[in-house]
C-alpha positions in Angstrom: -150.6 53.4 166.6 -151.9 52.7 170.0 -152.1 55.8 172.9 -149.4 54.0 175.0 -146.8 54.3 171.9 -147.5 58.0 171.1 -147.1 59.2 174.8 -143.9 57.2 175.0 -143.2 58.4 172.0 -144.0 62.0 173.0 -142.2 61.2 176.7 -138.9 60.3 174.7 -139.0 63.1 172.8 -139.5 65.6 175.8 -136.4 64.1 177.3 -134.2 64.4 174.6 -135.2 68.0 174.0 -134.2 68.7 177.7 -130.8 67.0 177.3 -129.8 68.9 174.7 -131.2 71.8 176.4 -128.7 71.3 179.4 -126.1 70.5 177.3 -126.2 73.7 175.3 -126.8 75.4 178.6 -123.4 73.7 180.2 -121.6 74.7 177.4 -122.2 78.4 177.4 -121.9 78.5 180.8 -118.4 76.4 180.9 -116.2 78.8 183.1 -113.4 76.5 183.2 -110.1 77.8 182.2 -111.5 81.3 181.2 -111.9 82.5 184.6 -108.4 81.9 185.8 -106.1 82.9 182.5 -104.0 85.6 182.1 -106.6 88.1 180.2 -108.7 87.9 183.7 -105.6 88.4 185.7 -106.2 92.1 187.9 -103.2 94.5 187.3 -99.9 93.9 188.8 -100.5 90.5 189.9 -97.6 87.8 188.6 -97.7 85.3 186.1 -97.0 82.2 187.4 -95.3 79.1 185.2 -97.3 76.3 186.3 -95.9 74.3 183.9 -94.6 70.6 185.6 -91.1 70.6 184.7 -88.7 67.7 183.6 -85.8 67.2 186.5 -83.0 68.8 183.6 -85.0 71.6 183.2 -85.2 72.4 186.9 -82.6 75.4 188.6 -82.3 74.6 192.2 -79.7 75.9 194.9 -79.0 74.1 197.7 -78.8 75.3 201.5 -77.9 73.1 204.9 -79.6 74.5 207.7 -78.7 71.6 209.9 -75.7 71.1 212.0 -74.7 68.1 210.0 -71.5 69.3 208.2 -71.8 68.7 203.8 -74.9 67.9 203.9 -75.8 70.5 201.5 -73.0 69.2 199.1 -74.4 65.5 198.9 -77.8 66.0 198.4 -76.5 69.0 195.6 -74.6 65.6 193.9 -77.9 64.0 194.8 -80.1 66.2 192.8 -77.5 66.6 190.3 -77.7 63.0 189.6 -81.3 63.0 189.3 -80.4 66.0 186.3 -81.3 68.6 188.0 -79.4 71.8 187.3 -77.5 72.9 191.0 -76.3 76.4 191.0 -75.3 77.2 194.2 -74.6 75.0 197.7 -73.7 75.9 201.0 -74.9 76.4 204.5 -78.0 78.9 205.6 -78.2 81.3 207.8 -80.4 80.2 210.7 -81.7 76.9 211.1 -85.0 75.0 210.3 -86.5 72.5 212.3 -88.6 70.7 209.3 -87.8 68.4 206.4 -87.2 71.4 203.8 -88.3 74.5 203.1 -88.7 75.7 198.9 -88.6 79.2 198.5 -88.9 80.4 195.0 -91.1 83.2 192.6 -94.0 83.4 190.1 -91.3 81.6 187.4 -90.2 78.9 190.0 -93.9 77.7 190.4 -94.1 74.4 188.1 -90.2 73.5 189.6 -91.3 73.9 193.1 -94.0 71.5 192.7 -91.5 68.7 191.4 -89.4 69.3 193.8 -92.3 69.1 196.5 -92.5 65.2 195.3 -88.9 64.5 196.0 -89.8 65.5 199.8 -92.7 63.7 199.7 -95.1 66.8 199.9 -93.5 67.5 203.7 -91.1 70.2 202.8 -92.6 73.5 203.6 -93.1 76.4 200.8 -92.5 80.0 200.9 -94.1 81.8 197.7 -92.2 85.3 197.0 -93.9 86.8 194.3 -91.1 89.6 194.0 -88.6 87.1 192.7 -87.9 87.5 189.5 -85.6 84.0 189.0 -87.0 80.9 188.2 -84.5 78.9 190.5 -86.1 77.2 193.7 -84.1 77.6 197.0 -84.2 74.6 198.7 -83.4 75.2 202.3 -82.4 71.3 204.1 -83.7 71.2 207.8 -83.4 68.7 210.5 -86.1 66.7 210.0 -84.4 66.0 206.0 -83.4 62.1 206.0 -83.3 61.3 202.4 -84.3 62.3 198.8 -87.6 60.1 197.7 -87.2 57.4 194.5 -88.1 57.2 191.3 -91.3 55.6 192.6 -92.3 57.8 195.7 -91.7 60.9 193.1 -94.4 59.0 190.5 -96.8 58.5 193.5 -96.1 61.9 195.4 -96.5 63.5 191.9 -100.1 62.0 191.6 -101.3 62.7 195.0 -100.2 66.5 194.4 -101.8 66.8 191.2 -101.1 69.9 188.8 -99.6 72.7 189.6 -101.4 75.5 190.6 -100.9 79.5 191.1 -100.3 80.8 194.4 -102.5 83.2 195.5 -102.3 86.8 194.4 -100.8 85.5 191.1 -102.3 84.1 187.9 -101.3 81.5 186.0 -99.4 81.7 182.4 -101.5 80.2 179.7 -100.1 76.9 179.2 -98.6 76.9 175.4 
């Protein structure tokens, strides 16, 4: 064997030694998923359902702060034929000036985040992690026209990505 086929040899070798070296070094080191789960989570901070939720399995109550008279109703029959579960309707106490506004708790997380898509990520979100419920509160301003489709959903949906904690909570390992 010639000198220019053992070094390469020897060169080849050298590399493959320090991939496996910084693949066994990623590996350990891999913090994903283990730094944000439940176990890690510091006393008395919420659990939160990040879970993505299917339209039926999503509690909602619906609230006009506009002065356009039943607007709260037809967007409730709205959502309800989308098969989402409406539990209450009716008019809020003061007025908003944006599209929406989604209040719900630690349980209401993965719901909120749907319902985000169907406002096309402009309705504004207000995170009580005191709430014990897992129904989302969605509050209808003036600047609400219409409910999104099937398709702006699908894209809004991949824009937002997963859902994620709020913070001061932690999320619920995903089962």
């Amino acid at each position: 064997m010639s000198f220019a086929r053992v070094r390469a040899l020897v060169v080849v070798g050298l590399l493959a030694v320090l991939a496996l070296v910084f693949v066994i070094v990623a590996v350990i080191r891999d913090t994903q998923g283990s730094a944000s789960t439940a176990e890690s989570c510091p006393d008395g901070w919420p659990r939160a359902d990040v879970t993505l939720r299917e339209p039926k399995d999503v509690k909602i109550n619906v609230f006009n702060a506009t002065d356009e008279p039943g607007l709260a109703g037809s967007v409730a029959d709205d959502f309800r034929n989308r098969k989402f579960q409406v539990k209450k309707e009716g008019n809020a106490k003061k007025g908003v000036e944006d599209v929406a506004v989604l209040r719900y708790g630690p349980k209401g997380v993965g719901s909120a985040h749907l319902l985000r898509a169907y406002f096309l990520n402009n309705a504004d979100q207000e995170y009580d992690p005191k709430r014990t419920d897992d129904t989302v509160d969605v509050v209808l301003g003036n600047g609400f026209q219409q409910l999104a489709t099937t398709t702006e959903v699908n894209q809004s949906l991949g824009d937002l990505g997963s859902p994620v904690a709020p913070p001061g909570s932690c999320p619920m390992p995903v089962k």
